[in-house]
DRENKOLMAR-734417 format. One record per residue (C-alpha): residue number from 0; residue in three letters; x, y, z. Coordinates in steps of 0.05 Angstrom, whole numbers, always signed. Example, Ala and Ser with C-alpha at 12.3 -4.5 7.8 and 13.67 -1.06 7.14 Angstrom:
residues 2
0  ala  +246  -90  +156
1  ser  +273  -21  +143
***
This chain:
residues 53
0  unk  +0  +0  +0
1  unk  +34  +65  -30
2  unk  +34  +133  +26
3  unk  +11  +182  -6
4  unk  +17  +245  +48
5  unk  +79  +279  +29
6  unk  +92  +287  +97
7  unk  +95  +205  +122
8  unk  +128  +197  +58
9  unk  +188  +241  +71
10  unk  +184  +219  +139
11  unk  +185  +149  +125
12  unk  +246  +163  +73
13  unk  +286  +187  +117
14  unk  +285  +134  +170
15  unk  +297  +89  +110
16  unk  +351  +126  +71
17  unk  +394  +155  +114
18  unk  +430  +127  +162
19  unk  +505  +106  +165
20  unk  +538  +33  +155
21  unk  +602  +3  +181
22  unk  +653  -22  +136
23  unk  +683  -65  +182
24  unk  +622  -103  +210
25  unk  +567  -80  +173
26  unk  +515  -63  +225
27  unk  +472  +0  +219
28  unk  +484  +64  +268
29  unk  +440  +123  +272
30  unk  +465  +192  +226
31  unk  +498  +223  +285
32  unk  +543  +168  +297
33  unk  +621  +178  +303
34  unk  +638  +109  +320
35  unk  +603  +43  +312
36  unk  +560  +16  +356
37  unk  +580  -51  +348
38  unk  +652  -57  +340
39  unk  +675  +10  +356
40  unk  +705  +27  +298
41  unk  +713  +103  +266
42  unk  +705  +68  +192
43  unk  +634  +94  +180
44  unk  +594  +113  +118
45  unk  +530  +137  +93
46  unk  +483  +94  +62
47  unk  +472  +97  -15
48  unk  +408  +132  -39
49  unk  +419  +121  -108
50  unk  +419  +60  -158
51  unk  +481  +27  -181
52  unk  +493  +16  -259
***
């Protein structure tokens, strides 16, 4: 079932798109994070929003 308020929908975007990802472990950390929450490492980046070709 498709949202259709603009509002939900950006909401619900944003809880799904951005966030960060470890490169050591893998595990997903909230967009404020500095350090993993799982192993503690600094090796952090953002999740991709767009599609690979």
């Amino acid at each position: 079932m498709p949202i259709r308020d603009t509002a939900l929908l950006q909401l619900a975007q944003k809880r799904r798109l951005y966030y960060k990802i470890c490169r050591n472990c893998g595990a997903r950390n909230p967009p404020t994070a500095v350090k993993c929450r799982k192993c503690h490492s600094y090796n952090l980046r953002w999740k991709r929003r767009e599609l690979k070709r």
